[in-house]
C-alpha positions as a printed Julia matrix, in Angstrom:
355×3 Matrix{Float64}:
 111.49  106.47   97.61
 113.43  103.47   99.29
 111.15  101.85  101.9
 113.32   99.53  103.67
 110.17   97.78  105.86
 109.33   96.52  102.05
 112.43   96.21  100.86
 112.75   93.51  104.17
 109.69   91.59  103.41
 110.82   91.34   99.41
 114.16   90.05  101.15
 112.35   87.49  102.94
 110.27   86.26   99.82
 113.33   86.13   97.71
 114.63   83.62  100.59
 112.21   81.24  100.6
 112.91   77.7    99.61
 109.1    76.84   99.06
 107.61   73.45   98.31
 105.36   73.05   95.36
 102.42   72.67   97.92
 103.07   75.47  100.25
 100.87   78.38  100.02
 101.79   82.12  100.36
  99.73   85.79  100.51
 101.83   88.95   99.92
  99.39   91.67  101.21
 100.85   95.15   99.74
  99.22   99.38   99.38
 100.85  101.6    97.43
 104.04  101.29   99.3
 105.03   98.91   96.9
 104.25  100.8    93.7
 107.64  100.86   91.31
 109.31   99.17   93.57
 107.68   95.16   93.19
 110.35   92.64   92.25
 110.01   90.23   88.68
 107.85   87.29   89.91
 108.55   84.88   93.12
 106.72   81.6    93.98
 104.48   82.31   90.62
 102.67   78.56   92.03
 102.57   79.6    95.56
 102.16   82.97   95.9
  98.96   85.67   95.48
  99.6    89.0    95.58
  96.45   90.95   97.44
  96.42   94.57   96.81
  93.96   97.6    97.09
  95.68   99.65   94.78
  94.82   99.28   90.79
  98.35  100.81   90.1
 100.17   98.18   91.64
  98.32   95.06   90.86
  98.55   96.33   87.48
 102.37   96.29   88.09
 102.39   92.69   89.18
 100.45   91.33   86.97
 103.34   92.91   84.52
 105.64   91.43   86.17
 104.23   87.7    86.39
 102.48   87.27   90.06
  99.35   86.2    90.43
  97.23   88.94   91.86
  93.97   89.94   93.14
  92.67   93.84   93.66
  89.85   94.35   96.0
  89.59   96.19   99.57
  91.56   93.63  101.08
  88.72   91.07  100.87
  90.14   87.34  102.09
  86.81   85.98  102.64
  87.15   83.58   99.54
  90.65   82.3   101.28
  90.14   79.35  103.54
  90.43   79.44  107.5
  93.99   77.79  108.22
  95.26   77.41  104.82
  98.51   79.6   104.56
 101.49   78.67  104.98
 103.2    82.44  105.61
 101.83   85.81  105.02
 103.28   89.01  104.04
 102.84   92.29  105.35
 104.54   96.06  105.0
 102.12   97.93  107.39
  99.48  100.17  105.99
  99.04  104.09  106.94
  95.17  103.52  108.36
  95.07  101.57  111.45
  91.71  100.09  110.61
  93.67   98.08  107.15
  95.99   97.21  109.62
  93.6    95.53  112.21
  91.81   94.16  109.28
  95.01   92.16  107.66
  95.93   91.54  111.23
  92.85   89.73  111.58
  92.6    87.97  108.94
  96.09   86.84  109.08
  94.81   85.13  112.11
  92.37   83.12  110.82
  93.55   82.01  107.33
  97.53   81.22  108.6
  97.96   77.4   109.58
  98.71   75.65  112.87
 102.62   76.9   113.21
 102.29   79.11  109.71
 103.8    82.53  110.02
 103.09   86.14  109.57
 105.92   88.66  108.21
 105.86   92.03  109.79
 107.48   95.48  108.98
 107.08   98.71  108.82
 108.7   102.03  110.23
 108.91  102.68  114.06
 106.66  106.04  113.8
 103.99  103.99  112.19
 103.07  102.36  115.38
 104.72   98.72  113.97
 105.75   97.83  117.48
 102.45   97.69  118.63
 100.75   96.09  116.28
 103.14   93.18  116.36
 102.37   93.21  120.42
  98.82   92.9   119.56
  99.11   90.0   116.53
 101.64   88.38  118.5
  98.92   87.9   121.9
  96.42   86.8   119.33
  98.79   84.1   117.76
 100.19   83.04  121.08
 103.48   83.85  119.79
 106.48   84.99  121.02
 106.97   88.89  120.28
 110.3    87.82  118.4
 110.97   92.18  117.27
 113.91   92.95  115.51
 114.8    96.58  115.15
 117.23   97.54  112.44
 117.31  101.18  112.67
 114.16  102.9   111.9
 112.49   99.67  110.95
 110.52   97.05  113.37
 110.02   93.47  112.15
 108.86   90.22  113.03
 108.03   87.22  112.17
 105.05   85.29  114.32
 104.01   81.81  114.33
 100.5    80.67  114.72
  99.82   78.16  117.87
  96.22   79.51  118.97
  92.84   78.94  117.86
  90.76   81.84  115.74
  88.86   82.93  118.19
  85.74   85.91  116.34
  85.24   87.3   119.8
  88.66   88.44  120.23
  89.66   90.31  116.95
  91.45   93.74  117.28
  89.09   96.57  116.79
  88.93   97.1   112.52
  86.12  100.0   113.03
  83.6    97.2   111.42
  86.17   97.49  108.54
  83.2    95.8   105.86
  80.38   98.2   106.42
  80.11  101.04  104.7
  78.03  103.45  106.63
  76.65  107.24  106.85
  78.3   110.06  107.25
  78.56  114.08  107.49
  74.8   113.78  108.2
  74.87  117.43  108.49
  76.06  118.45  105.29
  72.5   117.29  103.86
  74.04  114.85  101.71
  73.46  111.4   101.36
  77.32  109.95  101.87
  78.08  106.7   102.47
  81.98  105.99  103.27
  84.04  103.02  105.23
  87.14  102.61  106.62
  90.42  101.84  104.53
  90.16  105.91  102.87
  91.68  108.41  103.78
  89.8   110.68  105.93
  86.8   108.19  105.43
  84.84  109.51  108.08
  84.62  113.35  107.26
  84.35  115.57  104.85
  87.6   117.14  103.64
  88.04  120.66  104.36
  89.58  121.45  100.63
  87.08  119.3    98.78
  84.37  121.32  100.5
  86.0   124.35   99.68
  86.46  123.47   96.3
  82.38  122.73   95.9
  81.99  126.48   98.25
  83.76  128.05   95.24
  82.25  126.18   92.14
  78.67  127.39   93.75
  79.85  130.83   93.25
  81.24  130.23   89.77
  80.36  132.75   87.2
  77.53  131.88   84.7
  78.83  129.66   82.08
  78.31  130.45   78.12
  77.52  126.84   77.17
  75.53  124.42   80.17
  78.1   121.76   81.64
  76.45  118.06   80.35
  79.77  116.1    81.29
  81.9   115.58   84.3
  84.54  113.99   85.63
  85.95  113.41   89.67
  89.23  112.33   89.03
  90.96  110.59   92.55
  87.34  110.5    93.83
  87.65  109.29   96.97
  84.24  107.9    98.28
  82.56  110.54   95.56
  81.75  113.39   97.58
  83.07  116.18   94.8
  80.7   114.4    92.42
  77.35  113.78   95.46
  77.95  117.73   96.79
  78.49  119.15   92.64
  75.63  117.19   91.31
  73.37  119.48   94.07
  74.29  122.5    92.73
  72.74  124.79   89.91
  75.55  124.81   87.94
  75.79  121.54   87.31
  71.89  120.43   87.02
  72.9   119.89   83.57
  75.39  117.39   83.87
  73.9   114.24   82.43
  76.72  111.52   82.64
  79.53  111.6    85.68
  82.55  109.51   85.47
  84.72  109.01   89.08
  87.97  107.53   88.77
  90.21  106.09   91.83
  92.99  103.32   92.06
  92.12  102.5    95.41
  89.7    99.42   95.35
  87.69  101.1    98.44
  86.56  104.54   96.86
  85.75  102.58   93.87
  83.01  100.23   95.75
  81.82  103.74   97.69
  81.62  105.71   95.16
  79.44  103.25   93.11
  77.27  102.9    96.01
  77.2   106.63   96.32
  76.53  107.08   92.98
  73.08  105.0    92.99
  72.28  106.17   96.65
  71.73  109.61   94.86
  70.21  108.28   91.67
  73.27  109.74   89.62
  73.99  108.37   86.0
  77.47  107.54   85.63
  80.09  105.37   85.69
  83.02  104.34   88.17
  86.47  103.58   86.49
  89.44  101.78   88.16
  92.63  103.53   86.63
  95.42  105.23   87.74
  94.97  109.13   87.71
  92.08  108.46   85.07
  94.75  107.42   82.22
  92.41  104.84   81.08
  89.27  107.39   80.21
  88.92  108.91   76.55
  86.26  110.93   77.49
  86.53  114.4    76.85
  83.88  116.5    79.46
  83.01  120.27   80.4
  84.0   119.94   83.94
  86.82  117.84   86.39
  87.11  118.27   89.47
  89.83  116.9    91.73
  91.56  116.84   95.16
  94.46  114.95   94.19
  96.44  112.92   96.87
 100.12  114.23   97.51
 101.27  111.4    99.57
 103.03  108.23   98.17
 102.54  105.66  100.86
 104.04  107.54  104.2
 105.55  110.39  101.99
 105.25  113.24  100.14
 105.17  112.94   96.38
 105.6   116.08   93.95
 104.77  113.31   90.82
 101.43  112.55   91.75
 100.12  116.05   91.16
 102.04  116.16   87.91
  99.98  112.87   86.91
  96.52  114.84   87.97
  97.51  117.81   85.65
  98.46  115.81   82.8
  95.28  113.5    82.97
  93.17  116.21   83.46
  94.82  118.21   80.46
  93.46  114.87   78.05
  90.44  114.2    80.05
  89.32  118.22   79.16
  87.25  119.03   76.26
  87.99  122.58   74.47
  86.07  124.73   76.33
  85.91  123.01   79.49
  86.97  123.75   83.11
  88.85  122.0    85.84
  88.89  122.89   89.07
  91.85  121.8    91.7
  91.93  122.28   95.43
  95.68  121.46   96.69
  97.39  122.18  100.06
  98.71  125.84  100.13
 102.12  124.38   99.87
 101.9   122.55   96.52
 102.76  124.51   93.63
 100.42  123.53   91.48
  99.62  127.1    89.49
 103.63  126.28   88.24
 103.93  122.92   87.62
  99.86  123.49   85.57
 101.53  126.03   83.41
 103.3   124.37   80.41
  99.97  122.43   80.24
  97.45  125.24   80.18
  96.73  128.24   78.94
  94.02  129.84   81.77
  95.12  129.55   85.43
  93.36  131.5    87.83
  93.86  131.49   91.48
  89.99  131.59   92.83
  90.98  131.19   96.51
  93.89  130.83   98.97
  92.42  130.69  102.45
  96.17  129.79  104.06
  95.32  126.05  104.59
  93.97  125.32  100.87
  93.74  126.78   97.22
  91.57  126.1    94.22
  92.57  126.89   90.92
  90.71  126.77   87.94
  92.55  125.47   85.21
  91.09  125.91   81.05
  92.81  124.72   77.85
């Protein structure tokens, strides 16, 4: 997919003519996955990403990177020279960078701004740009909005756009009688999602199994709430070890609080898709994403199946909830041998998937 608010801001860090002192901070999502240039400003620059996938990818290809939930608290107040920004799909990221841009830019250092008109990119520059005390300076090149602001006002804490307390994680879905903590900078951090609880509605009702379940895996596991909700069920009292897997640096740090806030035994693996785990266990269970920054993308769920097929032991099951509109029954069929359809409701299916 050709995003052309990135492609802009890797336009604008090929141009620079940087001095050796002169410091830099690329902030980039997944919008930037298989798409990152070879290495720019190795000295100067830090690439700061949330997604395992693509600092992964740039530390391949020579930057310097860090991969955490957007955490700049160990960057000094007015040290940056210019920072770097594609916007993000959750407002609350955005607010958050925004924000922080703010405090760690110099007097008269500069903040690069894209992203895609429909994304709301306009506005936020309006907003960074009142904070800064810059000018507005937007250039629209057909779909895209850009800017780039310069820094002539104070950090002022009491003024900060609203980031929903982007730090905290915090309770949710008190009523589902789970103990769920969650934050902003996931999607749909604040709710349960109406597949994954379907998906946990149907593994309640699964038949009785021939041998007890003793291993499982959550793969794209979100804050953890397939594992939490699972874990309270019957069926899988006998799971002794849980592994969740995410690339997104958020869900990771959730789901390792959730994990302990429940008294689970397990383990929480950065990888992409789970390709890193050798385990093989008795059940996975997964909601897996199907959009690729702001788009669709057929290839992810293709990566789910063929993780899951490696990640399942002999005799195990998987079970997949996907929108009704993903094919996933056909694209899971050169990989495995037993694919049932256990519900279709219209909005979601799951599918149960053996070896």
């Amino acid at each position: 997919m050709n995003d052309l608010p990135l492609n802009w801001i890797t336009q604008e860090l090929t141009a620079l003519n940087a001095d050796k002192n002169a410091r830099f901070l690329w902030c980039t999502d997944e919008n930037a996955l298989n798409t990152l240039p070879t290495a720019l400003h190795q000295e100067q620059l830090l690439v700061l990403t949330n997604r395992w996938d693509v600092a992964e990818q740039a530390k391949a290809r020579g930057f310097t990177t860090a991969f955490n939930d957007f955490d700049c608290s160990e960057i000094a107040d007015n040290s940056l020279d210019k920072i770097f920004y594609r916007v993000s799909k959750e407002k609350p990221v955005v607010h958050h960078l925004l924000n922080q841009a703010w405090r760690c830019l110099k007097p008269g250092g500069q903040l690069l701004l894209a992203g895609y008109k429909n994304e709301g990119t306009k506005t936020y520059i309006e907003k960074i740009a009142k904070l800064l005390g810059s000018g507005k300076n937007i250039v629209k090149n057909g779909p895209v909005y850009s800017a780039k602001l310069s820094k002539y006002t104070e950090y002022d804490a009491a003024l900060l756009l609203d980031d929903s307390d982007y730090r905290q994680p915090r309770p949710i879905a008190l009523d589902s009688g789970l103990k769920l903590l969650s934050k902003p900078g996931l999607f749909g951090w604040n709710k349960v999602d109406a597949g994954s609880a379907l998906l946990i509605e149907q593994l309640k009702q699964l038949s009785p199994l021939p041998n007890p379940l003793n291993t499982g895996v959550d793969l794209g596991c979100g804050y953890g709430y397939l594992t939490i909700a699972a874990a309270s069920l019957d069926i899988c009292k006998s799971i002794n070890h849980w592994t969740l897997t995410d690339n997104n640096a958020a869900a990771l740090q959730l789901a390792q609080q959730n994990l302990q806030h429940n008294q689970l035994n397990g383990e929480v693996v950065a990888a992409d898709a789970g390709k890193s785990i050798r385990a093989k266990v008795d059940l996975l269970l997964c909601n897996p994403p199907f959009h690729q920054g702001f788009g669709i993308d057929g290839d992810l769920t293709d990566k789910f199946l063929l993780s899951a097929k490696h990640l399942l032991a002999p005799q195990g099951i998987a079970l997949f909830v996907v929108n009704q509109f993903i094919p996933l029954e056909r694209k899971a069929a050169p990989l495995f041998s037993q694919i049932k359809v256990v519900i279709d409701n219209g909005s979601f299916k799951v599918i149960q998937l053996g070896l």
